[in-house]
DOTI-286842 format. One line per field, with one value per residue (C-alpha): x, y, z. Coordinates in steps of 0.02 Angstrom, whole numbers, plus 50000, padded with zeros to 5 digits. Layout:
% residues N
east = c(X_...);
north = c(Y_...);
up = c(Z_...);
//
This chain:
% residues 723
east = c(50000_50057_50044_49887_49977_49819_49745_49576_49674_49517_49627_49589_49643_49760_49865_49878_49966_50066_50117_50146_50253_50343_50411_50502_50479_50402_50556_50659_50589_50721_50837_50815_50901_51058_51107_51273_51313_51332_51288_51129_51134_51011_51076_51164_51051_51143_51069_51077_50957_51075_51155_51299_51315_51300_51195_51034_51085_51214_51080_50987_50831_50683_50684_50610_50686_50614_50751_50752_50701_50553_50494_50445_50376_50274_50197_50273_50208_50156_50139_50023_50089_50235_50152_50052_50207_50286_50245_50121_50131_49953_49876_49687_49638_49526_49422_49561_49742_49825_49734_49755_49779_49962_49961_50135_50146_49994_50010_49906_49870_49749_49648_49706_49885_50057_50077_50167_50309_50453_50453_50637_50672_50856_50883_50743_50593_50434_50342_50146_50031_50008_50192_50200_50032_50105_50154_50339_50423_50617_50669_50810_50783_50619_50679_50545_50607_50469_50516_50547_50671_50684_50870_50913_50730_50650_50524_50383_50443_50384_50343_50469_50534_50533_50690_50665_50810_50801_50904_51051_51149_51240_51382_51342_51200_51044_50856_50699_50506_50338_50187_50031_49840_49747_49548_49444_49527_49683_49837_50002_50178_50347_50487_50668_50854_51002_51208_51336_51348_51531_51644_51705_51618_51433_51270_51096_50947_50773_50599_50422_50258_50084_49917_49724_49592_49401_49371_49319_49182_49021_48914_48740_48644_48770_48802_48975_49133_49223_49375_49413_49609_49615_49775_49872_50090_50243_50426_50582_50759_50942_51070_51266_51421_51605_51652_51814_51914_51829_51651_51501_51347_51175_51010_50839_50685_50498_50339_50169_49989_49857_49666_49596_49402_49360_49210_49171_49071_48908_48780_48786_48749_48864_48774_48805_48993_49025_48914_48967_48796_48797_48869_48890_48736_48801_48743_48906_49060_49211_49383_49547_49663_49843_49989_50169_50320_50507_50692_50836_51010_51149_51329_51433_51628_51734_51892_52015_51891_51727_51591_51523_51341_51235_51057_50914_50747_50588_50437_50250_50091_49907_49759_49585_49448_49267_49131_48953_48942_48784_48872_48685_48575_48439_48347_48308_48181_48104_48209_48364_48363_48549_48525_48581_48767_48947_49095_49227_49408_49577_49732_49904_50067_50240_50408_50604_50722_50916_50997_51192_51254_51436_51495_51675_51708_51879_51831_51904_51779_51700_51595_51492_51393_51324_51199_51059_50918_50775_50625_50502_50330_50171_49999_49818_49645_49490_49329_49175_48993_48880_48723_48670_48528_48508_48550_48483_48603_48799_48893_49079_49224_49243_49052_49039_49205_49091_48943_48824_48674_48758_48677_48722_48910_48936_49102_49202_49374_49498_49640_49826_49959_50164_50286_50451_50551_50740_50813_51012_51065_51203_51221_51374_51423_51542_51652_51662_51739_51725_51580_51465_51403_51340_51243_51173_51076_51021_50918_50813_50644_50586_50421_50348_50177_50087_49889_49742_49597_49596_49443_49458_49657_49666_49540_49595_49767_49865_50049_50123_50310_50317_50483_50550_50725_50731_50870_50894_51016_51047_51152_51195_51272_51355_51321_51386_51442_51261_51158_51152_51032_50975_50916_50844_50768_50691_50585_50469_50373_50257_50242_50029_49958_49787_49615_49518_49459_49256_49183_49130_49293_49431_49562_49747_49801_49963_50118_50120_50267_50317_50428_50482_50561_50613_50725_50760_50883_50913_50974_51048_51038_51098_51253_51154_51013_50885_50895_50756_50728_50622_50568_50455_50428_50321_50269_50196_50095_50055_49925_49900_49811_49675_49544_49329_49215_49121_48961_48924_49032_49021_49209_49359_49458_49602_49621_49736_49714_49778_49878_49885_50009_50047_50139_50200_50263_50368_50428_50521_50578_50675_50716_50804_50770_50855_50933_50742_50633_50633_50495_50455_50329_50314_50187_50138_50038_49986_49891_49854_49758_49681_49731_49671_49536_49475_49325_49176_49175_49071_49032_48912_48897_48979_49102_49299_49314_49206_49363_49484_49507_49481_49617_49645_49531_49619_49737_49727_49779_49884_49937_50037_50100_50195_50248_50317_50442_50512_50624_50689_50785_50696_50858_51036_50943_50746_50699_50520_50470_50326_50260_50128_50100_49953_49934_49782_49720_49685_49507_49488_49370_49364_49320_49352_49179_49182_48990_48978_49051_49073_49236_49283_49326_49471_49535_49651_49718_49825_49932_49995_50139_50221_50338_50458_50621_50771_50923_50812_50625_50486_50307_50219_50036_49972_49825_49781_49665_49643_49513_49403_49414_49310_49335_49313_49453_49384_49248_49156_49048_48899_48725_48765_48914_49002_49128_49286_49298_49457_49476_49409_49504_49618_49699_49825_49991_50137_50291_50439_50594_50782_50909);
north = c(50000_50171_50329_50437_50612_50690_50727_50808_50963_51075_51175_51362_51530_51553_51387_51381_51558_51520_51353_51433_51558_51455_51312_51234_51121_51122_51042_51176_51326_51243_51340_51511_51687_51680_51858_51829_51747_51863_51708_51700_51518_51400_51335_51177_51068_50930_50797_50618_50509_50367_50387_50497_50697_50717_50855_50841_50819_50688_50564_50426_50418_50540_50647_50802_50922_51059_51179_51272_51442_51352_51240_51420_51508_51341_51372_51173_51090_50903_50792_50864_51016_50943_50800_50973_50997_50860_50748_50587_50606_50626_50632_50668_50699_50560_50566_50537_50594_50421_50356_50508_50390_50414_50381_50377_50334_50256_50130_50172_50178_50038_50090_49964_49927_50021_50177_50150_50249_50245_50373_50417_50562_50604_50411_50326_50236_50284_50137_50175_50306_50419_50473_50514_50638_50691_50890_50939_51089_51150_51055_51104_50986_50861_50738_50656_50501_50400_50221_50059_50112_49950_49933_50081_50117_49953_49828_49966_50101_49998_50180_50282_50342_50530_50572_50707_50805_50919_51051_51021_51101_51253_51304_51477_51537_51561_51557_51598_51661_51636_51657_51674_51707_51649_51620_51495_51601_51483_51536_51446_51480_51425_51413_51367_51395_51299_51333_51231_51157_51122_51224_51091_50970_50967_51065_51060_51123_51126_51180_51167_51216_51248_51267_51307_51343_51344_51267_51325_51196_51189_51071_51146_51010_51045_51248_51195_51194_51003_51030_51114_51087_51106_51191_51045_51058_50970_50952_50925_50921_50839_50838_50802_50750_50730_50601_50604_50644_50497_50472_50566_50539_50604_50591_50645_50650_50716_50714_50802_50808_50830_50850_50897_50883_50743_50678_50794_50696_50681_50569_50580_50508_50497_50609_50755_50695_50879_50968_51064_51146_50978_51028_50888_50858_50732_50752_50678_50804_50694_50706_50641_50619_50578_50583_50539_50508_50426_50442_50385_50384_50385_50360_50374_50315_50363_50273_50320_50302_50217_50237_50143_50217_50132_50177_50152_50210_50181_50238_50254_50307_50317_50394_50358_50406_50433_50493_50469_50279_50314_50473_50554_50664_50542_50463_50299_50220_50076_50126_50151_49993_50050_50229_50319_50248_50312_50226_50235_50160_50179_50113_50077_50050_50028_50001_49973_49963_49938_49964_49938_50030_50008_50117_50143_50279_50348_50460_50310_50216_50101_50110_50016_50002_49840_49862_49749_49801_49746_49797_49730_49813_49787_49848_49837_49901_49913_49955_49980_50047_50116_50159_50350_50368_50550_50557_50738_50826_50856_50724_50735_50628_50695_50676_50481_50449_50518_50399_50538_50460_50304_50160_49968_49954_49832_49770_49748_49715_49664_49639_49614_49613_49563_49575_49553_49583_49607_49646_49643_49759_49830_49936_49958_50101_50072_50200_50100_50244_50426_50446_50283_50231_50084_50043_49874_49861_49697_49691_49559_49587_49462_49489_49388_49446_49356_49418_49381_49440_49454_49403_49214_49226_48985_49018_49177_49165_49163_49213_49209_49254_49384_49385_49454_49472_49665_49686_49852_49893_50069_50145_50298_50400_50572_50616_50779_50901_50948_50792_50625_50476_50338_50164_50077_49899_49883_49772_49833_49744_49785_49653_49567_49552_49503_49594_49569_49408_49348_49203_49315_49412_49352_49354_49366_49477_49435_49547_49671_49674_49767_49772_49947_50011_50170_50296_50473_50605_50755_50916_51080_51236_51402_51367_51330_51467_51316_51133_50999_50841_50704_50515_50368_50217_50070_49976_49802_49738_49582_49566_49738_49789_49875_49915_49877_49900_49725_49724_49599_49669_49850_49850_49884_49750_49720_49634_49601_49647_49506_49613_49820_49887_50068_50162_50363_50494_50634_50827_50940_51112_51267_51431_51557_51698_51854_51887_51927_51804_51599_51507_51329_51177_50990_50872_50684_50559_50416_50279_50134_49967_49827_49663_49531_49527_49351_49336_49413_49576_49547_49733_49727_49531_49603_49500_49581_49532_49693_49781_49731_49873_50028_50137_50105_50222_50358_50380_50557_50516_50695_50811_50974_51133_51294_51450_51631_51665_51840_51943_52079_52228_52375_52436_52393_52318_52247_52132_52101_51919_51863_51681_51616_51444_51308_51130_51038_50868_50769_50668_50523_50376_50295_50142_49977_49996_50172_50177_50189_50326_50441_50551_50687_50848_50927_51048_51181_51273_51415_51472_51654_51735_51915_51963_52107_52020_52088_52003_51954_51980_51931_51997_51879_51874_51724_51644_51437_51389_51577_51547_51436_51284_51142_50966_50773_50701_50542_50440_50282_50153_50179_50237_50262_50372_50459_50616_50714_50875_50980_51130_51306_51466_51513_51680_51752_51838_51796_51859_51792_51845_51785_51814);
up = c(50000_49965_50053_49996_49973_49901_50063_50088_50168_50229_50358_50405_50286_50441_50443_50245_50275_50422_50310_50155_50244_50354_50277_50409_50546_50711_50777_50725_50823_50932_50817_50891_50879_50950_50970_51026_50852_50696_50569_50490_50526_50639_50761_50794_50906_51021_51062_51179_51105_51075_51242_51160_51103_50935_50818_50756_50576_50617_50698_50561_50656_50650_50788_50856_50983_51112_51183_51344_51237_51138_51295_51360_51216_51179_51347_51373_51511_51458_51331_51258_51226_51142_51046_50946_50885_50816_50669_50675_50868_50971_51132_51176_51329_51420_51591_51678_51658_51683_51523_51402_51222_51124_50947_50872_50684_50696_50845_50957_51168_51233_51390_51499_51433_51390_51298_51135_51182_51295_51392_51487_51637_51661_51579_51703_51598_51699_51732_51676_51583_51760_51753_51564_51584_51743_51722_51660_51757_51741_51580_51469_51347_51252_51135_51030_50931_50814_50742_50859_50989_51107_51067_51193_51266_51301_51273_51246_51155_50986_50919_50962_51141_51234_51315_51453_51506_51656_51712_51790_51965_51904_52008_52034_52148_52049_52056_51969_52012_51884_51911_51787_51786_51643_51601_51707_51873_51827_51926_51927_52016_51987_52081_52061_52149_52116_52162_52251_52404_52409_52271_52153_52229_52259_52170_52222_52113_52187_52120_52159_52058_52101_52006_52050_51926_51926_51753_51594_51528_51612_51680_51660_51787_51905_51861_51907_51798_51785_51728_51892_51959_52157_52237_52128_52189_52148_52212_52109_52175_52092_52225_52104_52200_52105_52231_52132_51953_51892_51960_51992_52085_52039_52139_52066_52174_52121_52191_52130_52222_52077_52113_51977_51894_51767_51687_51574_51450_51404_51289_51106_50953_50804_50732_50867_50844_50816_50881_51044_51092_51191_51371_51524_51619_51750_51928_51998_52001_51960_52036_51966_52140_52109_52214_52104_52192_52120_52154_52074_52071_51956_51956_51805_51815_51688_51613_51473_51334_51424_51540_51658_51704_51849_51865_52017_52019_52120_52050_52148_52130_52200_52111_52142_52005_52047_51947_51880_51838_51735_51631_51674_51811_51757_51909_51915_51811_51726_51546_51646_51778_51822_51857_51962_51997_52024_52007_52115_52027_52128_52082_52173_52067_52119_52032_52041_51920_51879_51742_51705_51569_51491_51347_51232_51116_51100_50944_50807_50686_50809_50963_51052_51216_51312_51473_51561_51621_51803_51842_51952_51972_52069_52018_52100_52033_52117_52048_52120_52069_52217_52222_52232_52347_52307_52121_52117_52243_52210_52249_52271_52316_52489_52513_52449_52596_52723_52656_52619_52508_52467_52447_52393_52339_52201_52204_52045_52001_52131_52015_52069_51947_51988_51849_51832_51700_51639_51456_51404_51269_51134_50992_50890_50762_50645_50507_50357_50291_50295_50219_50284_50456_50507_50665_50733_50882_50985_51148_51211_51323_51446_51564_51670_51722_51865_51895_51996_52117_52264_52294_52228_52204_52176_52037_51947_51982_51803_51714_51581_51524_51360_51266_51119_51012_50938_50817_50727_50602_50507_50378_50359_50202_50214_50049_50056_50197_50204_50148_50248_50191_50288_50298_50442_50489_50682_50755_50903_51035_51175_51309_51339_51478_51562_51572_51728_51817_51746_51650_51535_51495_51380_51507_51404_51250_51184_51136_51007_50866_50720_50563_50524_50374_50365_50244_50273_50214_50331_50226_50272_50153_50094_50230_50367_50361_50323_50357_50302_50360_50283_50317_50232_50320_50336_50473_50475_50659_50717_50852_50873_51040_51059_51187_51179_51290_51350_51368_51485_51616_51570_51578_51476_51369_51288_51122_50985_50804_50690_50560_50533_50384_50412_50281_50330_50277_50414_50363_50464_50400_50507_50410_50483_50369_50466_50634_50695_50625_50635_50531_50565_50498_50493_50423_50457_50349_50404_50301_50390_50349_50463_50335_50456_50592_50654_50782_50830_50958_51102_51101_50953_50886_50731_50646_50663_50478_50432_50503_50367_50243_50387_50483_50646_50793_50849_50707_50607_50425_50445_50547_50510_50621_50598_50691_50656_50797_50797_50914_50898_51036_51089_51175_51233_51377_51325_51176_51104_51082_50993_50903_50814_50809_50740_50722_50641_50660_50523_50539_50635_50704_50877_50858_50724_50649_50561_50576_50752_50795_50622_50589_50656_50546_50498_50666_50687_50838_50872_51013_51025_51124_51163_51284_51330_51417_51519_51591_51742_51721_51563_51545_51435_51348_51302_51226_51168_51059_51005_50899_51017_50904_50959_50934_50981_51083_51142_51124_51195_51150_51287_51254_51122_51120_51263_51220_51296_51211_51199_51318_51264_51208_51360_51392_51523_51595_51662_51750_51777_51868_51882_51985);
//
């Protein structure tokens, strides 16, 4: 199958200019003014992605980078933000933050199972969905790579990995101060300080954020807002010792306290897909609770021409979801047996991890690095539905712990879930000559996953070990000083696993793997003033997992799709056209096919064969961006700083039958920026989703249909001051 370039491109007068104009890449905006340099040229961007420095242009993988300087214009503060950005890379928001859906070349999130990503802090994988949609605060650096990464990442970064880089110690005395107010009485404050503790020696950095907000979309049974965020704080510190000339010890700690609204959906049909007259009418005001918390350490040792880097982590977290069980204020009645109930769904997950890292590079033709890698994590889920005796009052969280108007609890899932797994790893790069690199990568994933509930652990008790071998191997030519091609082979996987304990539930899904081929070239023009980068690829799935709702249980399940081909397209573009303005736009293109589909979905009786020939849910079949950044100084002493930025979202479905839930339209968005910065302070104005663009983020299967919109047009100030 070949990519469909003639694409149905209905996007706004305002993102055909910005594109037309722009023609670079999202990425690039990385490349900013550097006033101290009297070049026209974009900047060189460094990167780690393959665990050693090298430019942007240098690496043969497809990968997108946020600086320091663009993490802050961008407004930056999740995965979200960043994924608007970058090529064939998604998130919608969900009714809860832990199980926001990543789409990444078109493989996509299930519900109930591992994102499709790898997604790395200061070189420690978090272990679940609740740390990568947990908030990002003092980063210098977002790498975004897309393709199979499991070589250096691990067993689930099958489409791509997210390296995080945070800022580091300094060894001067230094601090900072933000705070904002924004629509939806939103107000947020950061903090930040950092210097030595010992000259030569030891550094400390330490920095803490907090949020509250009201909400901006309204429940109109309720005349409350939902998507409320209560007094929400987190913690970061890194603590770096130079125990000697040749080793170094680093300690990371974070912890975050998030209450925040959820539930913001409401009944429609497929029909009312787009229509956002439709406003929540539930008479239960959900609440997201999460409390975060992980630590690690690091020690890197250092020898003539190798590293030795050891890495420990523990990762935990506790969040408990409640909300209207019934999505309705509807009493009960003889039509709706099960009305009026609330659910009630917490969720306790703990992990540790090792990971032994060994690396040689003395600047000649050949290096190479070898590592292993432990983790053992523990997971439980409850979930309960209760009765509401009162389903006309406002119910909260706090109220249903004190027991007001709750009736009958009927207890659900109970499930417990043990795994253990370990991986060993290398990659190699080799000079053939001065011209031609060659890289080959090896690492092998092994997981065992024991599950059961509690409540009849002899009967339910199950495991099963998931293993795979993921080679990858890459060429890359250096055409000229300012053209390199590549070629790359990788083969992804993404351990199974086990949906919860019930007759009537099909209890194991197996792993996920893909065959990717990819080529690229990555160009740099007029000497350095623009660079363009550019990818095709193909990807071929086996058993690729996906999430349904089942009907007899009213609960979520995982499944496997027998065979999806994806073939892509990626374009990045940065353009430096004077000392004052950088331009900047990407594109992805994604066609996708379901080839094979055995079975019969429990959901609707319909047989899975009537998938075969449709795109994957969730999956956009493009998505572009661009942005106009521009500064220029007012005096010796003030500059003016201003960007202009869009993305739009190709249409999509939600679910394997396209007639149940419609498409949704093409969307656009646009963010806008302008501040006046010193040496030590910045005024900003800011404003997302200027033009108050609605659309469809998620939808479920339930009576009929049940949709999470996108958040409204948002504007605000900020301040921030150094010292």
């Amino acid at each position: 199958m070949s990519v469909n370039i003639a694409l149905p491109f209905k996007v706004s007068a305002l993102a055909l200019i910005i594109a037309a104009t722009a023609s670079t890449s999202s990425v690039a905006v990385a490349a900013e003014t550097n006033k101290e340099s009297a070049s026209n040229e974009v900047e060189r961007i460094v990167v780690t992605s393959r665990k050693r420095l090298e430019t942007l242009q240098q690496i043969p993988d497809s990968v997108t980078v946020f600086n320091e300087k663009l993490i802050e214009a961008a407004g930056i503060e999740s995965i979200k933000d960043f994924s608007a950005l970058t090529p064939n890379l998604n998130v919608s928001s969900n009714f809860r933050s832990g199980l926001n859906f990543v789409t990444v070349r078109g493989l996509i999130t299930p519900q109930v199972g591992e994102a499709p990503i790898a997604y790395v802090v200061d070189g420690i994988t978090v272990p679940s969905l609740d740390f990568i949609n947990q908030g990002l605060h003092d980063i210098d650096r977002i790498e975004v790579l897309r393709g199979p990464q499991g070589a250096i990442y691990g067993k689930n970064a099958i489409g791509g990995a997210v390296n995080i880089v945070t800022k580091r110690p300094t060894d001067e005395f230094e601090g900072s101060f933000k705070a904002s107010y924004a629509q939806g009485n939103e107000k947020k404050f950061n903090g930040m300080i950092s210097g030595p503790i010992a000259e030569d020696r030891a550094y400390f950095r330490l920095s803490a954020h907090y949020k509250d907000k009201d909400g901006l979309i309204d429940n109109d049974f309720l005349k409350q807002e939902v998507d409320f965020i209560d007094g929400a704080y987190g913690v970061q510190g890194m603590l770096e010792v130079n125990l000697n000339d040749d080793n170094k010890l680093s300690v990371f700690a974070n912890f975050s306290d998030v209450t925040q609204g959820s539930n913001y959906q409401d009944f429609i049909t497929k029909e009312q897909l787009e229509d956002f007259s439709i406003t929540p009418q539930q008479n239960v005001l959900g609440s997201d609770e999460s409390k975060l918390w992980s630590i690690s350490s690091k020690l890197e040792t250092e020898f003539d021409d190798a590293k030795l880097t050891i890495i420990a982590a523990k990762n935990s977290a506790d969040t408990k979801f409640f909300s209207d069980g019934d999505f309705t204020s509807q009493e009960a009645s003889a039509d709706n047996f099960f009305f009026p109930i609330l659910q009630n769904n917490p969720i306790k997950e703990e992990s540790t991890n090792l990971e032994l890292r060994y690396s040689v590079d003395d600047g000649g033709d050949f290096h190479w690095q070898v590592g292993v890698y432990v983790e053992d994590k523990d997971r439980n889920v409850d979930y309960d539905q209760i009765i509401d005796l009162a389903p006309t009052s406002l119910m909260t969280y706090q109220s249903f712990k004190r027991g007001e108007n709750v009736g009958d609890v009927i207890m659900g899932e109970r499930t417990v879930q043990n795994s253990t797994s370990y991986a060993l790893f290398g990659q190699a790069g080799y000079d053939i000559n001065s011209d031609v690199e060659l890289t080959l990568a090896l690492r092998y994933d092994s997981e065992k996953r024991d599950v059961y509930d509690s409540r009849d652990k002899a009967a339910s008790q199950i495991d099963e070990t998931f293993s795979q071998l993921q080679p990858k191997a890459s060429v890359a030519w250096q055409m000229t000083d300012d053209v390199l091609s590549y070629l790359t082979y990788s083969k992804g996987f993404r351990s199974g696993g086990f949906n919860e304990y019930s007759p009537q539930v099909i209890r194991q899904y197996d792993k996920e793997v893909s065959n990717t081929f990819e080529t690229g070239l990555k160009t740099t023009w007029m000497e350095g003033k623009v660079w363009l980068n550019m990818s095709l690829f193909r990807i071929d799935q086996q058993d690729a997992q996906f999430t349904r709702l089942n009907p007899n249980t009213f609960t979520l399940e995982n499944l496997n799709i027998d065979e999806v081909v994806i073939n892509g397209a990626e374009l990045e573009m940065s353009a430096k056209v004077s000392d004052e303005i950088t331009l900047s736009f990407g594109a992805g293109l994604i066609d996708n096919e379901i080839t094979k589909n055995n079975g019969i979905d429990l959901a609707s009786g319909r047989n899975l064969n009537e998938s075969v020939g449709d795109s994957m849910p969730y999956v956009s079949k493009f998505n572009l961006n661009g942005a106009i950044n521009h500064a220029t100084e007012i005096s010796d002493t003030l500059s003016l700083n201003s960007r202009l930025s869009f993305n739009t979202q190709g249409p999509r479905s939600f679910d394997l039958f396209k007639d149940t839930t419609g498409n949704t339209k093409t969307h656009t968005f646009v963010d806008a920026n302008i501040s006046l910065e010193s040496e030590n302070w910045t005024l900003s104005l800011f404003a997302s989703n200027l033009t108050d663009e609605r659309s469809a983020e998620t939808v479920f299967l339930f009576n009929p249909l049940i949709r999470f919109a996108n958040q409204p047009r948002q504007v605000g100030v900020s301040a921030n001051y150094r010292f």
